[in-house]
C-alpha positions as CSV (number, residue, x, y, z in Angstrom):
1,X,6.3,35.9,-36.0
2,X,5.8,32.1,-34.6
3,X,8.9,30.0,-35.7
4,X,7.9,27.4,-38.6
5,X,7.1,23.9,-37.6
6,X,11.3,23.1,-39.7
7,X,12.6,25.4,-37.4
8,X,11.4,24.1,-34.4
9,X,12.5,20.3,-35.8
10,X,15.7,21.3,-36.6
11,X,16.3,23.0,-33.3
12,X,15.0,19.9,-31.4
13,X,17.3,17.9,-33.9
14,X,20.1,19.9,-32.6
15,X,19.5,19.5,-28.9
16,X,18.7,15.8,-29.4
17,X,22.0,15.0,-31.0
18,X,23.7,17.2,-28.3
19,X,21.8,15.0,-25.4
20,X,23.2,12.2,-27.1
21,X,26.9,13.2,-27.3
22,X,26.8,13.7,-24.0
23,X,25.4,10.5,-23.5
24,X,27.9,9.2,-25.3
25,X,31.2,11.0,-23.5
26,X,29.4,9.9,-20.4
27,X,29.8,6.0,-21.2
28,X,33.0,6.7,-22.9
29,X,34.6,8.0,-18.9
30,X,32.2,5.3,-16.8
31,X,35.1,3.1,-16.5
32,X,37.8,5.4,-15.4
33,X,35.4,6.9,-13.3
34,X,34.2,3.4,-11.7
35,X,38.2,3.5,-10.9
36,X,39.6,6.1,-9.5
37,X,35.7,7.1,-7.7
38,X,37.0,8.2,-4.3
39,X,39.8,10.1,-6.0
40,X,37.3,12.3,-7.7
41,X,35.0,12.3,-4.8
42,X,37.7,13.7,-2.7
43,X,38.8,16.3,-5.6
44,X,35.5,17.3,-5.2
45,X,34.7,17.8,-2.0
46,X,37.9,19.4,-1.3
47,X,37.0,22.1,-4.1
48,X,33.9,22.5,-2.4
49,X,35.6,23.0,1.0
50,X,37.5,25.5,-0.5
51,X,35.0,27.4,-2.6
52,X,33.3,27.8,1.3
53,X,36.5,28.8,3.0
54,X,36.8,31.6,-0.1
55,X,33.3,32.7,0.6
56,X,33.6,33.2,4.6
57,X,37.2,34.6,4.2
58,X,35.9,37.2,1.6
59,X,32.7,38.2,3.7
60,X,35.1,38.8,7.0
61,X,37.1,41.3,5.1
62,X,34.3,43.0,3.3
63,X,34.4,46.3,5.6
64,X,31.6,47.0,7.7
65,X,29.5,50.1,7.2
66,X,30.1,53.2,9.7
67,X,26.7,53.3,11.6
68,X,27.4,49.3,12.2
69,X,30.9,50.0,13.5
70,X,29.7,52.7,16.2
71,X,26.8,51.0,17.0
72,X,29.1,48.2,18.4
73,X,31.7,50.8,19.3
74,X,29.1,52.6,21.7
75,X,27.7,51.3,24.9
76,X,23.8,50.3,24.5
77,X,22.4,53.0,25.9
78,X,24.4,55.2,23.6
79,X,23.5,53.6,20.8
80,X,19.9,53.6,21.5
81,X,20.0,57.4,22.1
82,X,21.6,58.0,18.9
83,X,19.3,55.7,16.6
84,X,16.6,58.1,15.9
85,X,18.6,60.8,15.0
86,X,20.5,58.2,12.5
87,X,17.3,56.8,11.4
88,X,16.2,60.6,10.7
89,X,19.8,62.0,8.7
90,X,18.7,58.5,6.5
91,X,15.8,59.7,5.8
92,X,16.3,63.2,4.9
93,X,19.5,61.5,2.7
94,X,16.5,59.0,0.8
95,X,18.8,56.0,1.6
């Protein structure tokens, strides 16, 4: 069923006046924002800074997956020998 054409005006009447309130809250904090600016700058970037720091600390603990830790356990040659039976055991698992 295709909405009627009031339903679509009403919901455009409600994102319009939402828009607008916004708008409005905007203009209402302009002045304390054209104030204290580089405060809110620095809040920011400082959250961002630390949203980045969470990230990389979170991916460093995040434990490594066996074949990744014997590969660099293992001498090259080692490794290399060992691959194909690896890549074969996979296979046969269907991972």
């Amino acid at each position: 069923m295709k909405p009627s054409t009031a339903d679509i005006e009403n919901r455009v009447k409600v994102v319009r006046d939402s828009v607008e309130s916004g708008i409005d809250k905007l203009d209402q904090y302009r002045p304390v924002v054209a104030r204290h600016r580089w405060t809110v700058l620095a809040v920011a970037l400082g959250a961002l800074v630390a949203i980045g720091a969470v990230v990389m600390i979170t991916r460093r603990r995040r434990p490594r997956p066996l074949t990744v830790r014997l590969k660099q356990a293992l001498p090259d040659s080692v490794s290399e020998r060992l691959e194909r039976p690896l890549s074969t055991v996979r296979a046969r698992l269907g991972r």
